[in-house]
PyMOL Python script that loads the backbone (N, CA, C, O; Angstrom):
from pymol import cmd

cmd.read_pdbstr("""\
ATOM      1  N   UNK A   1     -65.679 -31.165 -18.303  1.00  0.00           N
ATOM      2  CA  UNK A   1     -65.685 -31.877 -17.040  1.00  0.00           C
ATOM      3  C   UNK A   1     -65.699 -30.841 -15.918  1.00  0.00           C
ATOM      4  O   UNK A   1     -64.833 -29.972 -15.810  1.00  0.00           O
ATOM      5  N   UNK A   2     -66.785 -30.994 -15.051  1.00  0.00           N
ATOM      6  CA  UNK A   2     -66.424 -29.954 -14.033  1.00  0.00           C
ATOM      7  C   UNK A   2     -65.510 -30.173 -12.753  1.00  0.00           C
ATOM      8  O   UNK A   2     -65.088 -31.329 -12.763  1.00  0.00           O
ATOM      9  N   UNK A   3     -65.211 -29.692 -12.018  1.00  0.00           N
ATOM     10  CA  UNK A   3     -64.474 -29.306 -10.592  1.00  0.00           C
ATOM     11  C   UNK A   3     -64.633 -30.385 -10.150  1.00  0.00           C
ATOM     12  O   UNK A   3     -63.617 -31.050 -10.351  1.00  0.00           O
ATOM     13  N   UNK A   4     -65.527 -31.036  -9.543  1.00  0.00           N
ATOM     14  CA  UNK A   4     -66.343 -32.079  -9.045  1.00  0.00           C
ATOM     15  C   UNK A   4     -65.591 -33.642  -9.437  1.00  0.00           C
ATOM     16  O   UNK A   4     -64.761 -34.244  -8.756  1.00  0.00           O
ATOM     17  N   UNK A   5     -66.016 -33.934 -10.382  1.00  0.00           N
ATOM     18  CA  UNK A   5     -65.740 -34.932 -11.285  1.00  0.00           C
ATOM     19  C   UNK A   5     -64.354 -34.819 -11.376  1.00  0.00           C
ATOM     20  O   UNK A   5     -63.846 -35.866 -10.972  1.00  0.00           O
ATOM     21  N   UNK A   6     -63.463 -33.946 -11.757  1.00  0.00           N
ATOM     22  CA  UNK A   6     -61.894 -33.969 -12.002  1.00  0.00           C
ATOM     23  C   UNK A   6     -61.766 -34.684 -10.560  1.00  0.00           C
ATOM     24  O   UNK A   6     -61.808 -35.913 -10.502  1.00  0.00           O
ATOM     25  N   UNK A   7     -61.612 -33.904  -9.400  1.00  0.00           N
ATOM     26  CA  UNK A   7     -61.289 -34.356  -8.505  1.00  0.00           C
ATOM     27  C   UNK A   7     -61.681 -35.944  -8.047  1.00  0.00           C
ATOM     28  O   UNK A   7     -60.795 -36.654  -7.573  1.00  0.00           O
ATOM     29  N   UNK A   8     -63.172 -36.498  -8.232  1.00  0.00           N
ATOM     30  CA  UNK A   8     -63.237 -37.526  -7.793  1.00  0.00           C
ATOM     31  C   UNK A   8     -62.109 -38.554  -8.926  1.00  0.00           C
ATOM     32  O   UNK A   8     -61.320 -39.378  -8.463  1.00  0.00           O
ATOM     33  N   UNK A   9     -62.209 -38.372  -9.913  1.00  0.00           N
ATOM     34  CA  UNK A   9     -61.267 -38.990 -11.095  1.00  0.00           C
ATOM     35  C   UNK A   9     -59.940 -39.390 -10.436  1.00  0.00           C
ATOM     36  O   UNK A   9     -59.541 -40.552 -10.513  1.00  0.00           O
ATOM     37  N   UNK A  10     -59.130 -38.261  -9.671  1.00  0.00           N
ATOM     38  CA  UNK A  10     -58.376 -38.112  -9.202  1.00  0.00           C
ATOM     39  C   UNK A  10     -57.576 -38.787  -7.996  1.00  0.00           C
ATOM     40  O   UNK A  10     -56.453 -39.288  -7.942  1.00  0.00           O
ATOM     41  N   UNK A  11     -58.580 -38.606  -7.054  1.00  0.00           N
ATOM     42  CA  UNK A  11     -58.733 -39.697  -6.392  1.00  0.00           C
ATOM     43  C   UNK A  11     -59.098 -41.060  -6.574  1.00  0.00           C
ATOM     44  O   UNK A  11     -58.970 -41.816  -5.610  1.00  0.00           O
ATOM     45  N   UNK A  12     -59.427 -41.390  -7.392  1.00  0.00           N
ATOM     46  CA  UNK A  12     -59.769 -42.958  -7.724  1.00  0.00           C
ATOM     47  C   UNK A  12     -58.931 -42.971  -8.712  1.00  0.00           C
ATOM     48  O   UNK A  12     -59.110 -44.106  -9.154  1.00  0.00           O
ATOM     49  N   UNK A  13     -57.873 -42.326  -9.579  1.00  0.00           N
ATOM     50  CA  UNK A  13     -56.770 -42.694  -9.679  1.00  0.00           C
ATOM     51  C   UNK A  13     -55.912 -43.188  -8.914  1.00  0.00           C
ATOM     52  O   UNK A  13     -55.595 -44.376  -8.847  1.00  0.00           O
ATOM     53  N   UNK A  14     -55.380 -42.062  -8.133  1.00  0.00           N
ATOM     54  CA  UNK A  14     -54.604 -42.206  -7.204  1.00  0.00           C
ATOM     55  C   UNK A  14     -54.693 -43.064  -6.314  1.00  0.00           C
ATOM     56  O   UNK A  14     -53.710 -43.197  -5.585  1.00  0.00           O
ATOM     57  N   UNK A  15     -56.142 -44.103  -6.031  1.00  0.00           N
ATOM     58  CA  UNK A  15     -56.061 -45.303  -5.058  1.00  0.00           C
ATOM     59  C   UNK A  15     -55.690 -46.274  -5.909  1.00  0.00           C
ATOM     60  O   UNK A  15     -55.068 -47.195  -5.381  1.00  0.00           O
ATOM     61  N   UNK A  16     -55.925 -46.369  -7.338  1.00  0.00           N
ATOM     62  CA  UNK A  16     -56.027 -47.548  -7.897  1.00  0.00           C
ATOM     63  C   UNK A  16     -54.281 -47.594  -8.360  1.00  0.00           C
ATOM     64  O   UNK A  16     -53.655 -48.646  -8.234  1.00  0.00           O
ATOM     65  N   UNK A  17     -53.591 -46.275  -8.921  1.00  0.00           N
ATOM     66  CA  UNK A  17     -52.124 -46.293  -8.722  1.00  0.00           C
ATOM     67  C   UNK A  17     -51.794 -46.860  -7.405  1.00  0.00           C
ATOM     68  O   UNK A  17     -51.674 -48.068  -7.610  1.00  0.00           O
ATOM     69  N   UNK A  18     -51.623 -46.663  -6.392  1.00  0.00           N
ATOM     70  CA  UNK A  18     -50.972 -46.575  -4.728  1.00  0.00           C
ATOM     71  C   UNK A  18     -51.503 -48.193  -4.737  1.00  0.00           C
ATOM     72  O   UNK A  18     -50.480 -48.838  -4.506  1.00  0.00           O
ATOM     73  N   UNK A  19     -52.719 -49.209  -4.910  1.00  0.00           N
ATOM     74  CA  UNK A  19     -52.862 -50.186  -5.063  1.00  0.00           C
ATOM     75  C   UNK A  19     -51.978 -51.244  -5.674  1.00  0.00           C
ATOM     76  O   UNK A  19     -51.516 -52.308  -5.263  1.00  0.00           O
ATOM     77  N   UNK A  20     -51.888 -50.371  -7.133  1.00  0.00           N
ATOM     78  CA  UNK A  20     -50.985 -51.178  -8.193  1.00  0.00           C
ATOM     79  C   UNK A  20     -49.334 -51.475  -7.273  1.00  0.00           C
ATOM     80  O   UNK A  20     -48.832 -52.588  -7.116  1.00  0.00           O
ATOM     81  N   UNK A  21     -48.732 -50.111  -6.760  1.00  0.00           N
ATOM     82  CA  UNK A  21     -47.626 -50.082  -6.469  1.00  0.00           C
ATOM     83  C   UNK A  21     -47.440 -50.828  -5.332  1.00  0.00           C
ATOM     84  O   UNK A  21     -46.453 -51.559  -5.239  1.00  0.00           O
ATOM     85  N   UNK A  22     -48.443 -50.723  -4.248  1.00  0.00           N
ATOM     86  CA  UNK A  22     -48.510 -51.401  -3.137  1.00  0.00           C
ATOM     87  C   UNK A  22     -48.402 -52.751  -2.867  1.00  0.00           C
ATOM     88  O   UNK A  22     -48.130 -53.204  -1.755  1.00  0.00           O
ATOM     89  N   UNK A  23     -48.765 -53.897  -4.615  1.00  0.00           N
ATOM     90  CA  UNK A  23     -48.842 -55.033  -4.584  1.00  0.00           C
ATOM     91  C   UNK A  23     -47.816 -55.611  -5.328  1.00  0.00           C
ATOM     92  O   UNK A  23     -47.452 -56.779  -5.187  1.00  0.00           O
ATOM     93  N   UNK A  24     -47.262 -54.676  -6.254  1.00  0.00           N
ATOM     94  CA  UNK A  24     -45.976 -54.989  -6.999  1.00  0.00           C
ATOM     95  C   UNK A  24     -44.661 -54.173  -6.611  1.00  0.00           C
ATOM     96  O   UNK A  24     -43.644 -54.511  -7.215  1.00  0.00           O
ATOM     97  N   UNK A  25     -44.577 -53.361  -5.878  1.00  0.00           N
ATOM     98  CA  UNK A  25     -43.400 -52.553  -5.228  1.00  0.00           C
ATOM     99  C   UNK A  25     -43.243 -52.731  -4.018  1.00  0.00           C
ATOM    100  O   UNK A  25     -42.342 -53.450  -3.586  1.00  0.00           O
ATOM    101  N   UNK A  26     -44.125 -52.083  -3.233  1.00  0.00           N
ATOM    102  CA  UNK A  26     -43.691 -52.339  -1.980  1.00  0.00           C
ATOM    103  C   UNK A  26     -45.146 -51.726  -1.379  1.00  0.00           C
ATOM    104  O   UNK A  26     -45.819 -50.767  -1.757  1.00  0.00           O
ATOM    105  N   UNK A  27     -45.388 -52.912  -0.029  1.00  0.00           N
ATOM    106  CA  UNK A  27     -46.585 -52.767   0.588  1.00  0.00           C
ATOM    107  C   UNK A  27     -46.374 -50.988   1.389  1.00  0.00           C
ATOM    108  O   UNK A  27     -47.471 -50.670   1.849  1.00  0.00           O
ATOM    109  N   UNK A  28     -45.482 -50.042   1.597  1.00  0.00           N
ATOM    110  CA  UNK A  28     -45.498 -48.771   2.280  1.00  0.00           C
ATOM    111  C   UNK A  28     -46.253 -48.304   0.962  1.00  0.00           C
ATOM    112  O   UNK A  28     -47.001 -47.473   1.475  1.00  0.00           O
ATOM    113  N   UNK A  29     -46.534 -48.283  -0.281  1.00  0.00           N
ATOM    114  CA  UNK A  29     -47.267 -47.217  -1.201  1.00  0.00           C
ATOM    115  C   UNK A  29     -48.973 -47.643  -0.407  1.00  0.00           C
ATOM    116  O   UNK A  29     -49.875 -47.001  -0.946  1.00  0.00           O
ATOM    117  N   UNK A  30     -49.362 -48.402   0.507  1.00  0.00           N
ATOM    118  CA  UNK A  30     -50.531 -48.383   0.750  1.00  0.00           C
ATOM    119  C   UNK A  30     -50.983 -47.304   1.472  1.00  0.00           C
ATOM    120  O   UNK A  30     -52.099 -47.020   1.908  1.00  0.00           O
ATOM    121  N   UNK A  31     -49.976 -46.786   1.518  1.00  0.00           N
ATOM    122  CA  UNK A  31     -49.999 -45.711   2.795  1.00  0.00           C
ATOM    123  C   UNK A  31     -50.779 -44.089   2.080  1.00  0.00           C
ATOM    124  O   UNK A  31     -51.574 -43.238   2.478  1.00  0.00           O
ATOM    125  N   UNK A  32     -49.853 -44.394   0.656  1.00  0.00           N
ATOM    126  CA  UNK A  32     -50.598 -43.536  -0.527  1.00  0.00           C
ATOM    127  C   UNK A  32     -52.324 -43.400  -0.243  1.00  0.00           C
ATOM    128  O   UNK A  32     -53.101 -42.459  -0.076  1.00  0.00           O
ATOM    129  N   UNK A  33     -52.481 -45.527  -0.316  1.00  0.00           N
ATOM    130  CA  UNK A  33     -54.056 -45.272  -0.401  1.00  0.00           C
ATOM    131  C   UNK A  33     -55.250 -44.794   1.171  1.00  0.00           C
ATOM    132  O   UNK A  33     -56.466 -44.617   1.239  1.00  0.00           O
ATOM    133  N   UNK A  34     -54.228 -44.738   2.123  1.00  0.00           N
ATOM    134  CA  UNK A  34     -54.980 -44.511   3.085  1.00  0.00           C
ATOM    135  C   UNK A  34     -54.921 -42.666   3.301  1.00  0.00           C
ATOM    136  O   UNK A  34     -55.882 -42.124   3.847  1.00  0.00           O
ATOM    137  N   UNK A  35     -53.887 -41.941   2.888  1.00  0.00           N
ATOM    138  CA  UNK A  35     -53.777 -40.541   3.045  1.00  0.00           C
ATOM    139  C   UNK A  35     -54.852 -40.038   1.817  1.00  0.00           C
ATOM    140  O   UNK A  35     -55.276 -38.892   1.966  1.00  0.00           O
ATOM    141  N   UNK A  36     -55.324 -40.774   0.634  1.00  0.00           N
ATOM    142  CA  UNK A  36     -56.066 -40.955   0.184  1.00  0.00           C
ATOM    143  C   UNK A  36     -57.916 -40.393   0.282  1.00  0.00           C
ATOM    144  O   UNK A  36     -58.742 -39.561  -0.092  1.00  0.00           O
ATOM    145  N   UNK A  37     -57.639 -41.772   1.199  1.00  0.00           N
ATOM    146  CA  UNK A  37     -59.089 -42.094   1.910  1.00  0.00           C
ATOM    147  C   UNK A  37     -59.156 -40.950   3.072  1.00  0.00           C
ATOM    148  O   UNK A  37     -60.114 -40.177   3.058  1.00  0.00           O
ATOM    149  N   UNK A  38     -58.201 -40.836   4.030  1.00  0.00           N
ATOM    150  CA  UNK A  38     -58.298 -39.512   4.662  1.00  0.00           C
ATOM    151  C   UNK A  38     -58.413 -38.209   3.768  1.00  0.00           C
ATOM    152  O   UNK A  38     -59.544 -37.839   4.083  1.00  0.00           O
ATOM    153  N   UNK A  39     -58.030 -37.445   3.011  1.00  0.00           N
ATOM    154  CA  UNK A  39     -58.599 -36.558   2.568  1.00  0.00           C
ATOM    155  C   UNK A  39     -59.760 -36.110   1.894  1.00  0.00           C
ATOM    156  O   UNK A  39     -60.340 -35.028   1.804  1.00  0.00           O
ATOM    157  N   UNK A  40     -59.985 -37.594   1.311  1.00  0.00           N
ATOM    158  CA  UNK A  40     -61.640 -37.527   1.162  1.00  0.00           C
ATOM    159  C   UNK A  40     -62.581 -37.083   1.705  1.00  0.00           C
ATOM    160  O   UNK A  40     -63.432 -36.310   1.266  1.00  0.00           O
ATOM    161  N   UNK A  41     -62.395 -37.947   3.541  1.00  0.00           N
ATOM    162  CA  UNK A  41     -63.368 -38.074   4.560  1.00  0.00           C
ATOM    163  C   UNK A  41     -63.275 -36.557   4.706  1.00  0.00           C
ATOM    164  O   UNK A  41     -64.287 -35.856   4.740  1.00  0.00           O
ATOM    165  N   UNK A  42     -61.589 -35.888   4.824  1.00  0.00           N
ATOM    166  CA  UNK A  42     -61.722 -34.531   5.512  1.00  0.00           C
ATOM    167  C   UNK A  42     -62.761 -33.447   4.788  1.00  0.00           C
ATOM    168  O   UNK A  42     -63.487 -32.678   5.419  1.00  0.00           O
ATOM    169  N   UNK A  43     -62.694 -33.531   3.469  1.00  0.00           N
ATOM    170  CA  UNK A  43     -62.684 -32.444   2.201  1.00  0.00           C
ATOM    171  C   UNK A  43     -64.859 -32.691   2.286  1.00  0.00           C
ATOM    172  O   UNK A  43     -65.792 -31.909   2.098  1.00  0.00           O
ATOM    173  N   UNK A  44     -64.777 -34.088   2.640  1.00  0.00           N
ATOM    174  CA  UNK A  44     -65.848 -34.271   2.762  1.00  0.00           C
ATOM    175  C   UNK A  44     -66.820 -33.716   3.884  1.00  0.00           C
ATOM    176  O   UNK A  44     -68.049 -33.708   3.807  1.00  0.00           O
ATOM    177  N   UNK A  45     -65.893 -33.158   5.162  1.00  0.00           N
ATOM    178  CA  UNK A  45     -66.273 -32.388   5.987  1.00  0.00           C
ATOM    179  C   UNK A  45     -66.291 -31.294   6.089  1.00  0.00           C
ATOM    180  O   UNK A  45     -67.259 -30.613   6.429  1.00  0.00           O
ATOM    181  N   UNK A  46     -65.381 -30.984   5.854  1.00  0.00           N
ATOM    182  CA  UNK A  46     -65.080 -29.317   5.788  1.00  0.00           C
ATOM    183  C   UNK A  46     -64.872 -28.642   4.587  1.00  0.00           C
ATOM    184  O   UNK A  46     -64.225 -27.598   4.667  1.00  0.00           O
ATOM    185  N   UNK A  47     -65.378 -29.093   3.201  1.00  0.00           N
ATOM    186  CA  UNK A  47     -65.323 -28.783   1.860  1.00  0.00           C
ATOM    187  C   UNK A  47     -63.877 -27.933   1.468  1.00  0.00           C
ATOM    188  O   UNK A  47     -63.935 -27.057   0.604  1.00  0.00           O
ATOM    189  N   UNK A  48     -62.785 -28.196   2.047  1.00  0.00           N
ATOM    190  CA  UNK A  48     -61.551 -27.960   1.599  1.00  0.00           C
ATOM    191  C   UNK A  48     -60.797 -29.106   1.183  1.00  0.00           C
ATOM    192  O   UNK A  48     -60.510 -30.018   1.957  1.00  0.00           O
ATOM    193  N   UNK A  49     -60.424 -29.072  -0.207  1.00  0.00           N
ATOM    194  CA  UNK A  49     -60.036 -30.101  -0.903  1.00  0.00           C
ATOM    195  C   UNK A  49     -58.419 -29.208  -1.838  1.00  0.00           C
ATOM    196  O   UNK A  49     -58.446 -28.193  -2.534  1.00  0.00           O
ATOM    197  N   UNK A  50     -57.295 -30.019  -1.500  1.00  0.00           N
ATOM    198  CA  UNK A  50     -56.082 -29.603  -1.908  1.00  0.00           C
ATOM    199  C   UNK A  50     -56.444 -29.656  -3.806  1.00  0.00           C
ATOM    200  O   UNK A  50     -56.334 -28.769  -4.653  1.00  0.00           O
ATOM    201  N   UNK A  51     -56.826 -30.885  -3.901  1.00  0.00           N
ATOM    202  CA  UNK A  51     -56.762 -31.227  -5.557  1.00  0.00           C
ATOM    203  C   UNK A  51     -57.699 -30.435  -6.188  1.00  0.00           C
ATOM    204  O   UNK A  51     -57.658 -30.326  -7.414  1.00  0.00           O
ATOM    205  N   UNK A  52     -58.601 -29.820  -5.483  1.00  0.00           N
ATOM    206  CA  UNK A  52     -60.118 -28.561  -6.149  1.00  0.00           C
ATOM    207  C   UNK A  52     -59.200 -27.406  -6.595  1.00  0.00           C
ATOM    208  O   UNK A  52     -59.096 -27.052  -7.769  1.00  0.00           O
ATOM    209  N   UNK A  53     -58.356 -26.693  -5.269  1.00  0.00           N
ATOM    210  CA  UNK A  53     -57.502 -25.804  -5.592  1.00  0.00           C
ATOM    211  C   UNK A  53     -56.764 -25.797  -6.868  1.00  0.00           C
ATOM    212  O   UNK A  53     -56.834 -25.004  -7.807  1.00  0.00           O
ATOM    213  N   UNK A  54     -55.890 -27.073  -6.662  1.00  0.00           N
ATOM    214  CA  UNK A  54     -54.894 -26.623  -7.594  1.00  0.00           C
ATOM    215  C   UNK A  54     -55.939 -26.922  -9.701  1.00  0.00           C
ATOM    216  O   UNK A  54     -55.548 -26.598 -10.823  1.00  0.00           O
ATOM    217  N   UNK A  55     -57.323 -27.684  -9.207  1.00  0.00           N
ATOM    218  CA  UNK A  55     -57.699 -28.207 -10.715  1.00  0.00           C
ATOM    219  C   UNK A  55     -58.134 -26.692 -11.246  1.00  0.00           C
ATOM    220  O   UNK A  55     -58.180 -26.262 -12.398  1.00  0.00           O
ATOM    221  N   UNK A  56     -58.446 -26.018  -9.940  1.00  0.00           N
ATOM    222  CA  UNK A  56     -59.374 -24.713 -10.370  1.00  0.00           C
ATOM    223  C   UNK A  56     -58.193 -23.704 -10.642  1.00  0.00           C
ATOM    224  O   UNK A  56     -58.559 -22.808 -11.403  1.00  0.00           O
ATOM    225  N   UNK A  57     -57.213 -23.622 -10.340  1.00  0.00           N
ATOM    226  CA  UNK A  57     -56.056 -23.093 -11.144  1.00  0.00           C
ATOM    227  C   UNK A  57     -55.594 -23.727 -12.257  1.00  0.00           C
ATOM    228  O   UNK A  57     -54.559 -23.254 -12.726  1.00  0.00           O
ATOM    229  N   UNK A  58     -56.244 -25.002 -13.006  1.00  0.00           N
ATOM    230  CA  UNK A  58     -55.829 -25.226 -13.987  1.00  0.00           C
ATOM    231  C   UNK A  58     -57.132 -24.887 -14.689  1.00  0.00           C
ATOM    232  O   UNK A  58     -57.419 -25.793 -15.472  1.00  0.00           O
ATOM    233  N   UNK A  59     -57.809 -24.138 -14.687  1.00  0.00           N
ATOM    234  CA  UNK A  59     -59.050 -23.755 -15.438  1.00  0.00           C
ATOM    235  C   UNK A  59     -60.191 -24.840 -15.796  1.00  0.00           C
ATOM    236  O   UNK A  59     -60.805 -24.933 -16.859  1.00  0.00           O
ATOM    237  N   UNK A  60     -60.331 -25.707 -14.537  1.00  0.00           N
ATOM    238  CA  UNK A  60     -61.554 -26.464 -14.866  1.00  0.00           C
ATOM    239  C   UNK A  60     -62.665 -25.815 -13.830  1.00  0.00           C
ATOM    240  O   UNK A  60     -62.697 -25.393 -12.674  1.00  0.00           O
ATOM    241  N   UNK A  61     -63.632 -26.008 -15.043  1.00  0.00           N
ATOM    242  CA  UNK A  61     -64.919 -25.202 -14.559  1.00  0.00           C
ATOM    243  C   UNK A  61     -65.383 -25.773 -13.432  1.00  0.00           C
ATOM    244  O   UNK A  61     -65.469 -26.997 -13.343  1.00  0.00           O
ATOM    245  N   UNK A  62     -65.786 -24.834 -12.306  1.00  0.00           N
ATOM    246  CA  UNK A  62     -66.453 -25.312 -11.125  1.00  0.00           C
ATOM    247  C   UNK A  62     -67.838 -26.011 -11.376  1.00  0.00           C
ATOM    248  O   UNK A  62     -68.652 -25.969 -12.298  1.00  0.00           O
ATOM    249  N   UNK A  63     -67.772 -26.642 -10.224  1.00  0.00           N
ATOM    250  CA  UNK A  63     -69.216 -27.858  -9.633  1.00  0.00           C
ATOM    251  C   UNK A  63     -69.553 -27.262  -8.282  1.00  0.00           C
ATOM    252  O   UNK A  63     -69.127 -26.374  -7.544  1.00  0.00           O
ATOM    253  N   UNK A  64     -70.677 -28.318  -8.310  1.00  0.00           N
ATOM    254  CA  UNK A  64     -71.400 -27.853  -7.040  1.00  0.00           C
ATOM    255  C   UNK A  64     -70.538 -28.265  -5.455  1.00  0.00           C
ATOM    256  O   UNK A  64     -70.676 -27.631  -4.409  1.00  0.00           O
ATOM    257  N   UNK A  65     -69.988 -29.024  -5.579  1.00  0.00           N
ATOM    258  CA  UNK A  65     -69.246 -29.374  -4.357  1.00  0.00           C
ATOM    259  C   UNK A  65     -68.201 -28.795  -3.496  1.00  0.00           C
ATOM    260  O   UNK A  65     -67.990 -28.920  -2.290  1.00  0.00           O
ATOM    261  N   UNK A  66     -67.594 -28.121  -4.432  1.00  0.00           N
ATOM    262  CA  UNK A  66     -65.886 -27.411  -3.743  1.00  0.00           C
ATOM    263  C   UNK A  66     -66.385 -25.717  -4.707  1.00  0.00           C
ATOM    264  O   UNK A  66     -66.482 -25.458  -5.906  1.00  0.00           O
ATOM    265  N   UNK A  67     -66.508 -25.237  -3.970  1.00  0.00           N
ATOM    266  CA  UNK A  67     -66.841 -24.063  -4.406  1.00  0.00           C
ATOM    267  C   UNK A  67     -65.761 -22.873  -3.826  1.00  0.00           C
ATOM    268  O   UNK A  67     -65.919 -21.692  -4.137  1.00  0.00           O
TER     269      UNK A  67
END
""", "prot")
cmd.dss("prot")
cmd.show_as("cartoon", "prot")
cmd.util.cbc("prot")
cmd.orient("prot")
């Protein structure tokens, strides 16, 4: 799996968790899914992505996106 793909995985975990919790715990985990959606948009601008960092310190092979 490359760089790329981990991360999007990741994120569409993490909305569909923050969803789950948001509708059976408490509506503040939505907040999960909107810091979410903001780092997307950012990482999507300025190709700095927190979750690239730390996947590429876990030895997944780079992609074309987060280099």
């Amino acid at each position: 799996m490359s760089l790329d793909r981990a991360v999007l995985m990741f994120a569409g975990f993490v909305v569909l968790v923050s969803l789950a919790l948001g509708f059976y715990v408490s509506p503040y985990w939505y907040l999960l899914t909107a810091f979410a959606g903001l780092n997307m948009i950012q990482a999507s601008l300025t190709g700095f992505c927190p979750a690239a960092i730390v996947f590429r310190k876990l030895g997944v092979k780079p992609g074309t996106a987060f280099n």
